[in-house]
C-alpha positions as a printed Julia matrix, in Angstrom:
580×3 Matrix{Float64}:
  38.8    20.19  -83.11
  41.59   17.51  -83.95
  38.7    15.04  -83.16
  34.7    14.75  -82.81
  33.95   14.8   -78.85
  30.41   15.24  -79.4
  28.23   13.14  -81.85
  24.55   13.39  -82.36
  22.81   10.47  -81.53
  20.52    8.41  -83.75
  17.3     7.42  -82.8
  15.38    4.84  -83.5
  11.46    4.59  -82.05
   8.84    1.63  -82.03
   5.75    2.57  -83.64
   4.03   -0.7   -82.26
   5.2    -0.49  -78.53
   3.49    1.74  -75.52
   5.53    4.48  -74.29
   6.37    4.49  -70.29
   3.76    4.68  -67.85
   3.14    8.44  -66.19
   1.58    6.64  -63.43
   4.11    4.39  -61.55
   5.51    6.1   -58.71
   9.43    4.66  -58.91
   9.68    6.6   -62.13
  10.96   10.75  -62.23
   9.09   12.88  -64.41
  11.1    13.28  -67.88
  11.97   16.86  -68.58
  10.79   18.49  -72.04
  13.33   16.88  -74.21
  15.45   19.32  -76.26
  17.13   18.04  -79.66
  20.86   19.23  -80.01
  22.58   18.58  -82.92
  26.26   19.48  -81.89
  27.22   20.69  -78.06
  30.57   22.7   -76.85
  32.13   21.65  -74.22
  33.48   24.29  -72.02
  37.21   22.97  -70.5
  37.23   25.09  -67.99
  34.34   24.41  -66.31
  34.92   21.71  -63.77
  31.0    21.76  -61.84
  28.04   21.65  -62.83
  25.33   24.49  -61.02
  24.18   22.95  -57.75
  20.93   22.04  -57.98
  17.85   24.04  -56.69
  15.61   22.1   -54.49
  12.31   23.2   -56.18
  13.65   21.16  -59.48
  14.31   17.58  -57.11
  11.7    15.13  -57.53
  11.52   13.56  -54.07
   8.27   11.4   -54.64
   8.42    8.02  -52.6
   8.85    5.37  -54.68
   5.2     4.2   -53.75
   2.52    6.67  -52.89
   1.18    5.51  -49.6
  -2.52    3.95  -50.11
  -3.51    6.5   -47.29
  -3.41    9.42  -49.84
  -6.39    9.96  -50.25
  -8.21   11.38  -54.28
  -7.25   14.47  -55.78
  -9.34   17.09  -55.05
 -10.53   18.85  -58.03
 -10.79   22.05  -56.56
  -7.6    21.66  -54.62
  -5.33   24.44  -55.67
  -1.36   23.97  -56.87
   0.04   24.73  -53.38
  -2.32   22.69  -51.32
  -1.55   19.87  -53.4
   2.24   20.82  -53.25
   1.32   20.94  -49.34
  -0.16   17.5   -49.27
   2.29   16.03  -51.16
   5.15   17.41  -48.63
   2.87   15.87  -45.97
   2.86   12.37  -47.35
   6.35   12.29  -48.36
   7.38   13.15  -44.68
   5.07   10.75  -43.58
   7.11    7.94  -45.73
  10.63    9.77  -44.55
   9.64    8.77  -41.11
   8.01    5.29  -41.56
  11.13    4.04  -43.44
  13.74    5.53  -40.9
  13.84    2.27  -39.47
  13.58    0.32  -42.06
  16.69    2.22  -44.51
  19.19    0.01  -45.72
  20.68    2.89  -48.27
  23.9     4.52  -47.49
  23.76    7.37  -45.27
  25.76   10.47  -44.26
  27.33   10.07  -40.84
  25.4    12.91  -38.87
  26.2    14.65  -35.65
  22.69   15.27  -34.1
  22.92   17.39  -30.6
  20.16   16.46  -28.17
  18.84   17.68  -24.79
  18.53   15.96  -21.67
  15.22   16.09  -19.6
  15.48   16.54  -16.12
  15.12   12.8   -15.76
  18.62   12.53  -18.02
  16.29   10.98  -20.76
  16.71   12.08  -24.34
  13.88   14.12  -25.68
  12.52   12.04  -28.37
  10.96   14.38  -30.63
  13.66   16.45  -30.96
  15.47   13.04  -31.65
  12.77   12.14  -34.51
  13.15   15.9   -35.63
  16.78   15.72  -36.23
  16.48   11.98  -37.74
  14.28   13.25  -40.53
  16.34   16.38  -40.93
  19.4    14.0   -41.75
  17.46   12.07  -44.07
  15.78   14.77  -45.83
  19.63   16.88  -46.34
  20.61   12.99  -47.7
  17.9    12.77  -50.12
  18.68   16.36  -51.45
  22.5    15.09  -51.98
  21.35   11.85  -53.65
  19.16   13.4   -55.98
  21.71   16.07  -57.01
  23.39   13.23  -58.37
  27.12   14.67  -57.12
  29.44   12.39  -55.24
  28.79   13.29  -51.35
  29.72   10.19  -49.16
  33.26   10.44  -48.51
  33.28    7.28  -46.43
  36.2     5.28  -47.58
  38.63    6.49  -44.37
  36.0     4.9   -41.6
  36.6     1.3   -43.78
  38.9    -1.01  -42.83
  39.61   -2.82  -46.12
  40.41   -6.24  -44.81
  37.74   -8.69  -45.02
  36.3    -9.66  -41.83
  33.66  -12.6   -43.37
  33.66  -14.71  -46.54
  30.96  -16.77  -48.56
  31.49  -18.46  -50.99
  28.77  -20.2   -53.29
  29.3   -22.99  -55.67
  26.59  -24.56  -58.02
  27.73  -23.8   -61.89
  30.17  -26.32  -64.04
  31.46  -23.42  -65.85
  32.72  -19.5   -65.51
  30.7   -17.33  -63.72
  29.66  -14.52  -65.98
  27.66  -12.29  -63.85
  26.81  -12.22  -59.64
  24.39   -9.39  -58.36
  22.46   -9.07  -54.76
  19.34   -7.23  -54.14
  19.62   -3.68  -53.03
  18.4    -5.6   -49.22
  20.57   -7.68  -49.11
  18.53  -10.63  -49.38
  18.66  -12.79  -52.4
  22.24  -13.22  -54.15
  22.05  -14.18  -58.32
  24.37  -15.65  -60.63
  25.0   -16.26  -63.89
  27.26  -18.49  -65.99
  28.23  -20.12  -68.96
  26.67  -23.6   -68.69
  23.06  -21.4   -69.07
  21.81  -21.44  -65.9
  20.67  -18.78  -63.01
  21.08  -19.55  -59.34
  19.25  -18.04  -56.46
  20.53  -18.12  -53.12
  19.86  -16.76  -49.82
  22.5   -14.38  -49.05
  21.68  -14.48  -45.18
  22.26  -18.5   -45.2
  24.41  -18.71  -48.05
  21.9   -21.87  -49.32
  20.31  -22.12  -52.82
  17.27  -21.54  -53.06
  16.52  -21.73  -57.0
  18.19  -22.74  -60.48
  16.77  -21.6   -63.57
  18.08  -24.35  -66.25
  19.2   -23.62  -69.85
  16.65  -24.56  -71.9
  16.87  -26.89  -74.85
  15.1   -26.3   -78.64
  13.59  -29.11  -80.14
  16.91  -30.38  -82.51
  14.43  -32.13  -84.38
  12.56  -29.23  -85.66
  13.12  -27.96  -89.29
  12.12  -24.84  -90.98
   8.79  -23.34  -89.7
   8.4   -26.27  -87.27
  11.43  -25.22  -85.6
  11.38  -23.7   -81.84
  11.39  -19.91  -81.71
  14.41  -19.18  -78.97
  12.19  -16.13  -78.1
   9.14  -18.29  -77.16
  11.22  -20.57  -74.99
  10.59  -19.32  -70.82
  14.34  -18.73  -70.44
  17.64  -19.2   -71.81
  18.83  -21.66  -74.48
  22.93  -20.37  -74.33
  25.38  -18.55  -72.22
  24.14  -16.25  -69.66
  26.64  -13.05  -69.95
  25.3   -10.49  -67.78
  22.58   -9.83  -64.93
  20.71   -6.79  -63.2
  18.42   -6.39  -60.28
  15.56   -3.57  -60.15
  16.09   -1.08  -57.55
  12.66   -2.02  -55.7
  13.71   -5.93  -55.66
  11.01   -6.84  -57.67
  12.18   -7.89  -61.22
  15.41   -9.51  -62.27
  16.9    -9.15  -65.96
  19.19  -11.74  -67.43
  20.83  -12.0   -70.89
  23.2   -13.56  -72.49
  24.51  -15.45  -75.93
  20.84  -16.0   -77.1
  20.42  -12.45  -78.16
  17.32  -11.72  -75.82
  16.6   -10.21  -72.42
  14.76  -12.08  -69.92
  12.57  -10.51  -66.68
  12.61  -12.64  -63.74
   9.99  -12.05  -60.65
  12.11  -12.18  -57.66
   9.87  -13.26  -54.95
   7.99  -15.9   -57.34
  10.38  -16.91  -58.84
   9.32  -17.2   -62.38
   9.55  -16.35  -65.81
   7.67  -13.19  -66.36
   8.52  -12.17  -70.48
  11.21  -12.4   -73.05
  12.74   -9.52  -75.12
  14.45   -9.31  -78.82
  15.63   -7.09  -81.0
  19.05   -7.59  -80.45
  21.49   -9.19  -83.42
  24.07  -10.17  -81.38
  24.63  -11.56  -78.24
  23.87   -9.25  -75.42
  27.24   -8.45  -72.29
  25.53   -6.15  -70.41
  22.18   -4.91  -68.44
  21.92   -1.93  -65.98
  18.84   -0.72  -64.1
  18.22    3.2   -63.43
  18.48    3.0   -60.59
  14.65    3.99  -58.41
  13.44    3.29  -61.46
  11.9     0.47  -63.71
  14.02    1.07  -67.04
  16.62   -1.21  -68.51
  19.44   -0.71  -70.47
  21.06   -2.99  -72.68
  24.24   -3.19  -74.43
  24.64   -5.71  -77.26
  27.46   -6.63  -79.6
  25.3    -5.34  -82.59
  26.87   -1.73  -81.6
  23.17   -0.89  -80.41
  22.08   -0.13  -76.62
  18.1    -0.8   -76.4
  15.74    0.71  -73.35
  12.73   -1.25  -72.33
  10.61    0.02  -69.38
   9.38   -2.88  -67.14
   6.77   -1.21  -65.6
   4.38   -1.85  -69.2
   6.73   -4.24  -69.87
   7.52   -2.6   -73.01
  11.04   -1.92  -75.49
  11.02    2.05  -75.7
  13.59    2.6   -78.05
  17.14    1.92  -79.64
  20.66    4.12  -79.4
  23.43    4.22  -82.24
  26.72    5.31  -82.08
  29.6     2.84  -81.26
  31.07    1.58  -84.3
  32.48   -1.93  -82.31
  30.95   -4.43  -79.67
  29.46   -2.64  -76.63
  30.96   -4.83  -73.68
  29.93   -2.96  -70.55
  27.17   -0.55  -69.6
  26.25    1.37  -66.57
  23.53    3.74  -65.09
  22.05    5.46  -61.58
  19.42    7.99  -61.03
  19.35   10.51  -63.72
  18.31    9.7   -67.48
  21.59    8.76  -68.42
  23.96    5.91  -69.25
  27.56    4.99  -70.01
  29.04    2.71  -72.42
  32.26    1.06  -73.35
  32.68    0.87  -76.87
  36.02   -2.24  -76.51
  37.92   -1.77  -79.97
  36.81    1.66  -80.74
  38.08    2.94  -77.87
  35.86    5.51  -76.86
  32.98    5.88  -73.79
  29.84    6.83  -74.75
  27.65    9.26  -72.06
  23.89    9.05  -73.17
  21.51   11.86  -72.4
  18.03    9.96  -73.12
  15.92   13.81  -73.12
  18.07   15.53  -75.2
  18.8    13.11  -77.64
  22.42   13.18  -77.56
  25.99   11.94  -76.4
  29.32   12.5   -75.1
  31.6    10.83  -76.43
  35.04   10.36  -74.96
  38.24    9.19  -76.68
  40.72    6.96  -74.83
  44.1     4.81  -76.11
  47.02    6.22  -78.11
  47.79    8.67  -79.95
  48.91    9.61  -83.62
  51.96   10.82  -84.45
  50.12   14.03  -86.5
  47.95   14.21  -83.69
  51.17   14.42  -81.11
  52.42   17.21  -83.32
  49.1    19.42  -84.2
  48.75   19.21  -79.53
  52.43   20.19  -79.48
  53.54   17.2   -77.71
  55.81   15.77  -80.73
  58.69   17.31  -79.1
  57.79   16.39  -75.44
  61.25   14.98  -74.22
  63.43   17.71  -75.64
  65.43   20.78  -74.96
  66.92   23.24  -77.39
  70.99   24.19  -77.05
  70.84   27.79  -76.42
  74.34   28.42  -77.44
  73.94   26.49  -81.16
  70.31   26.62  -81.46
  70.23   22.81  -81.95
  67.42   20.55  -80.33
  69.29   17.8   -78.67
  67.4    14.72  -76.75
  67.28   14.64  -72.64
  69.28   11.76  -71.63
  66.78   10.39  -69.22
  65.56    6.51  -69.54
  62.24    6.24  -71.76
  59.46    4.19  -70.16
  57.92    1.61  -71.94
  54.32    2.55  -73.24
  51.62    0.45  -73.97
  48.76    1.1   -76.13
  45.36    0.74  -75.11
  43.2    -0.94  -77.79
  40.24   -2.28  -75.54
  38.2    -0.56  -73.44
  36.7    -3.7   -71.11
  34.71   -2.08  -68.37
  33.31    1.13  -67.13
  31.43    2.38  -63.91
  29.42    5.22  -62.32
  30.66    6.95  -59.54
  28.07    9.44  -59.8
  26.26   11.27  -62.15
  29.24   13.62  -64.01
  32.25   11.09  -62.86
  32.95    7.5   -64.2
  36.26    5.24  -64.16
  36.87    2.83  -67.24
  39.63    0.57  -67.31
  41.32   -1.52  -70.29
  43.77   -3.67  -72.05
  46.78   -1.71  -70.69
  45.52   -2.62  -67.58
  45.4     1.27  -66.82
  42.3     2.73  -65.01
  41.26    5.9   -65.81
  39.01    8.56  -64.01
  36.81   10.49  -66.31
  34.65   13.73  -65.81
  31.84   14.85  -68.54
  33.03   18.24  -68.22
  36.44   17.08  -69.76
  37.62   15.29  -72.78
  40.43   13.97  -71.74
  40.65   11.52  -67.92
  41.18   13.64  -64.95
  43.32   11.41  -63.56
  44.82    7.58  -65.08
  46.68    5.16  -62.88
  48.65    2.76  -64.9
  49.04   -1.26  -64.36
  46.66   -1.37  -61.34
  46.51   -5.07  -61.34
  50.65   -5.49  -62.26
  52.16   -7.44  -65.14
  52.39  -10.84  -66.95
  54.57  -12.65  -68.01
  54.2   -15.66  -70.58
  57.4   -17.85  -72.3
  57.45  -17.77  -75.86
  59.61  -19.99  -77.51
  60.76  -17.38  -80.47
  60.08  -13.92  -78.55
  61.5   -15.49  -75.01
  59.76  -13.7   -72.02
  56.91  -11.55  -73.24
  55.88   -9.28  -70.64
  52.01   -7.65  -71.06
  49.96   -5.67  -68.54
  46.8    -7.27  -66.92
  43.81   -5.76  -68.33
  41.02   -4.3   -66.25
  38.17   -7.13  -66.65
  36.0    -5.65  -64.01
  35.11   -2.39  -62.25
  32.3    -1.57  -59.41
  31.45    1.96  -57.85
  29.63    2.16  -54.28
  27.19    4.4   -55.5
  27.4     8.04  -54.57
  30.93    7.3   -52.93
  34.45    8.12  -52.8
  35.4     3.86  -52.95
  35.27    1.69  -55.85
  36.8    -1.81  -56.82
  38.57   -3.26  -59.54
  39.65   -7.01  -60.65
  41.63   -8.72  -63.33
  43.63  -12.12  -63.12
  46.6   -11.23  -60.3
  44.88  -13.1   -57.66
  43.32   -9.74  -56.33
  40.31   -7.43  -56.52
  41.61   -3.79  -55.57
  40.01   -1.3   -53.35
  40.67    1.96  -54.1
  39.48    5.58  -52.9
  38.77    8.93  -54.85
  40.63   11.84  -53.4
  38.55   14.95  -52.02
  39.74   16.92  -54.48
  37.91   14.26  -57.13
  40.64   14.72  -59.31
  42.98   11.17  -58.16
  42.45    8.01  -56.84
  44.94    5.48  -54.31
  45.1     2.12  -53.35
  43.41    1.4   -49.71
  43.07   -2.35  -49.85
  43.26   -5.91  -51.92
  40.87   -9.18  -51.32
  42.39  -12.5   -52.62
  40.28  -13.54  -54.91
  41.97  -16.39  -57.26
  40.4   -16.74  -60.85
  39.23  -14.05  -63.92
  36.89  -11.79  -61.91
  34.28  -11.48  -64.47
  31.95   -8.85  -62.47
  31.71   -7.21  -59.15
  29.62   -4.96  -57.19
  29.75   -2.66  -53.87
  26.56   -2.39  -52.32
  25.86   -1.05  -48.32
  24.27   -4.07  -46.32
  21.28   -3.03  -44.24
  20.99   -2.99  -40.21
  21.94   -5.95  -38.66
  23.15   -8.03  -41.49
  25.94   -9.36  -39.9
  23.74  -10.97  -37.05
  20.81  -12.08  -39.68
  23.73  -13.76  -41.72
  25.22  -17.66  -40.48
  28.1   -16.91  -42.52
  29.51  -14.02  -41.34
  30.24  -14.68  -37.61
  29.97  -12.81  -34.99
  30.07   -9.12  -35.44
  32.85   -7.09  -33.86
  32.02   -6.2   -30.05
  33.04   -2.69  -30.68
  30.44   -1.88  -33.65
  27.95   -0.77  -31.7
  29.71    1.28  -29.75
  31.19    3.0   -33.06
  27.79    3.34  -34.36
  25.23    3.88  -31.84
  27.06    5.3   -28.73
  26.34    8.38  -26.34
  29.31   10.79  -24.91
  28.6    13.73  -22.34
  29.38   17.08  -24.52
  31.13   19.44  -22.38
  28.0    22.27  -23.27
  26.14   20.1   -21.31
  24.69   18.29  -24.71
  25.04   14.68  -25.62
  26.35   13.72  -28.8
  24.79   10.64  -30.62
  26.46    9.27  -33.83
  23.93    8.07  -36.04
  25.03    6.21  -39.39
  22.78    3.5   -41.65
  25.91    1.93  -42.36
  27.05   -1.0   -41.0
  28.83   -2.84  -43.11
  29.85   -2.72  -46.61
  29.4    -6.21  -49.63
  31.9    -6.75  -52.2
  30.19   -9.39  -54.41
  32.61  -11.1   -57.09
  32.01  -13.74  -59.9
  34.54  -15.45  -60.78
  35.45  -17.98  -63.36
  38.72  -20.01  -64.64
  37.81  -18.57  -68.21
  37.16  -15.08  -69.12
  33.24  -14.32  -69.28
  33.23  -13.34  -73.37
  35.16  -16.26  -74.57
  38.06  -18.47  -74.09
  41.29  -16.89  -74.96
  42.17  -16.28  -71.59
  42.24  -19.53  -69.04
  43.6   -19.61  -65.37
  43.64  -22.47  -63.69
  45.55  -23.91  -60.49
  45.94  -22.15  -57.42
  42.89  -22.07  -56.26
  40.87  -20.7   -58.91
  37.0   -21.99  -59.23
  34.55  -21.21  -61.01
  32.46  -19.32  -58.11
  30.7   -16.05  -56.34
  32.52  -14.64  -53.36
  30.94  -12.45  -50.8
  32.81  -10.85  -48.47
  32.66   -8.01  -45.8
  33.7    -4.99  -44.39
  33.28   -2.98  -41.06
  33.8     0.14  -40.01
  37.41    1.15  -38.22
């Protein structure tokens, strides 16, 4: 092959450090890992196998205190049994409290005699929907095509102001309840995304200048940060927050206290990125040492270190399964981690060689031959300008086998792990700019892609640069092409964004988004007369979708790249959508 796609992954272990837990429930059960030293990658194969339902691991995320001890005599299958039991038992306790994104179900009822619904049936069906969900979630395939019941314009805005300089980083809970962001004057704000008030600041803290030599203040002593805060992640379960930034160390937050909890090194540079897996209580980080590091929050302790980019790793992502993707900026390539097997994918993007061109038989793409003197002669069609990439900037889950990156060229591209090469690019999403030079005249260069954000499990995802907008766009059916379905105005560098569902009734818990659209509830919650005599209820744990933005006047790794005027502030935006 012209060029390595696969590379074995190095692996570097703590001899010191505990290994994860076994016993916390939010965490899957690690297969027996399997060391590969080179893989093949089959081109033709598009799909993974579906997966069987015996291999899911649908545990709750916390076993219900009502369990009960282990029998010792208790055979495999009664256990199995009892385990079903409980896990039902949390399926239907938490129907009414689900704020995840669910599968819009038909569910066909009978009427009594009294025209009453029967509500066991009801309850039957309601767990039925839940349970099929669970099955597609944990499959980890893309299975909520829900971007054509979205209108795309923004019904609500918040916006939150508190930091002097760029926002780096903005991130909600998974309820919808606490909003946190980052920036470069050092500090971490908590507000109250219902009320749109702050609620908390963490404050940069300062080392003793006056120290020398031993004396000196250890930055990874100090109960928070003492520089730039680059990048932030929330645990799945709302309990811990993880911050990081130009200080080279990751710091856990407790949510509901509000407090310092511990401080990580290791790293040798400064630190862009964090991602949670996502049910789980395992951190990723992505440093510009070239390194990503795992720590496991539930002991608390680092777990282990991965090698393979060979520049700065400036954006990382993760969901369920035991794997992670990187951007790799100057080199150019996207790195899929398999933790248990001990390897990577690695996938190549920006331009091509010229020997390269030739040995793929595209060196004479552009020409016909003259059948009559056997000559080659060039097609006299107008040549499109081409731009390089040199910088991958961001990159983002959609689900488990499918991620979208975008760059320099300001190109976003669509990426499969079955494939080397991007199922499907779409070139200058965000447009062009233009800046005077007094020698070259007008110099016209694509907006980069500085930030992309996946709704997990779903055809949508969003993407943001310096134009003034943050683009909504959907993945086709056919998962193989993605088109525009909507812009926010958003003046300023959007330095990170996120898609998250909002839970039941957020729009009439939160001051700041008005009042909700009279015909909502009909949408969601209505009954029609079926002509078989059957009523149809439309059930949906949808209600309405967040789009939370940071933005800043500066770009969130340095200061190369300054908008000012017309609005731009350094600020978080929150805004809404509703169903059609």
């Amino acid at each position: 092959m012209p060029d390595a796609f696969f590379a074995t992954k190095k692996r570097k272990r703590s001899t010191t450090t505990k290994k994860p837990s076994k016993s916390n429930g939010a965490q899957s059960k690690s297969k027996p890992k399997k060391r590969h030293t080179d893989e093949e990658l089959d081109l033709d194969r598009t799909d993974q196998d579906d997966v069987a339902i015996d291999d899911l691991d649908l545990r709750v995320d916390h076993e219900p205190e009502s369990s009960g001890d282990e029998d010792i005599d208790e055979t495999p299958a009664e256990k199995r049994l009892r385990l079903a039991k409980l896990y039902l038992q949390s399926v239907t306790e938490g129907l009414g409290e689900s704020a995840g994104v669910h599968v819009i179900a038909a569910v066909h009822v009978t009427r009594t005699a009294d025209g009453e619904f029967d509500a066991a049936e009801v309850d039957k069906e309601l767990v039925s929907a839940r349970l099929r969900q669970d099955v597609l979630e944990h499959s980890g395939k893309l299975h909520l095509f829900i971007a054509d019941t979205y209108n795309f314009n923004p019904t609500s805005r918040l916006r939150c102001r508190g930091h002097r300089l760029s926002v780096t980083s903005a991130v909600a809970t998974e309820d919808a309840k606490y909003l946190f962001t980052a920036s470069k004057d050092g500090t971490i704000i908590k507000w109250d995304l219902r009320t749109g008030q702050k609620t908390a600041t963490f404050h940069k803290k300062r080392l003793d200048p006056k120290g020398k030599g031993k004396e000196k203040a250890n930055p990874f002593d100090v109960e928070g940060h003492t520089d730039q805060v680059l990048a932030l992640a929330v645990s799945s379960n709302g309990q811990y927050l993880a911050s990081a930034g130009k200080d080279k160390k990751v710091v856990v937050w407790d949510i509901e206290k509000t407090q310092w909890v511990k401080g990580f090194g290791g790293h040798k540079d400064l630190i862009s990125s964090l991602a949670f897996r996502k049910g789980t209580l395992q951190l990723y980080s992505g440093s510009f040492d070239r390194t990503v590091k795992l720590f496991d929050l539930s002991v608390m302790g680092y777990v282990e270190t991965l090698f393979g980019h060979q520049d700065t790793i400036v954006s990382i992502d993760a969901l369920r399964g035991e794997t992670a993707v990187t951007a790799g900026a100057r080199d150019r390539t996207l790195r899929y981690w398999k933790i248990p097997e001990e390897s990577q994918l690695v996938f190549r993007g920006g331009g091509k060689s010229a020997l390269r061109e030739l040995l793929e038989g595209g060196a004479f793409e552009g020409h016909d031959s003259d059948e009559e003197g056997g000559r080659k002669r060039g097609k006299s069609i107008e040549k499109q300008k081409k731009f390089v990439e040199g910088r991958i900037e961001c990159v983002a889950m959609v689900d488990e086998t499918k991620f979208v990156s975008g760059g320099d060229t300001g190109s976003i591209c669509l990426w499969n792990t079955q494939k080397k090469k991007p199922v499907f690019t779409q070139a200058l999403c965000h447009g062009l700019h233009e800046v005077e030079s007094s020698t070259e005249g007008v110099v016209t260069t694509p907006r980069w892609i500085t930030s992309v954000a996946c709704l997990r499990y779903s055809d949508i995802f969003a993407s943001g640069s310096w134009d003034g907008t943050i683009r909504i766009w959907k993945i086709d059916s056919n998962l193989k092409s993605f088109s525009l379905v909507g812009t926010v105005p958003t003046p300023g560098v959007v330095n990170s964004l996120q898609l998250l569902p909002a839970p039941k009734g957020f729009l009439d818990g939160a001051s700041w988004a008005g009042t909700p659209d009279p015909d909502l509830a009909a949408k969601s919650g209505n009954a029609t007369r079926a002509p078989n005599g059957k009523s149809t209820v439309k059930i949906t744990g949808i209600e309405t979708l967040l789009l939370v933005a940071g933005l800043g006047q500066e770009h969130r790794l340095g200061r190369w790249l300054t908008v000012k005027g017309e609005g731009a502030v350094n600020s978080t935006v929150v805004v809404t959508f509703r169903p059609r």
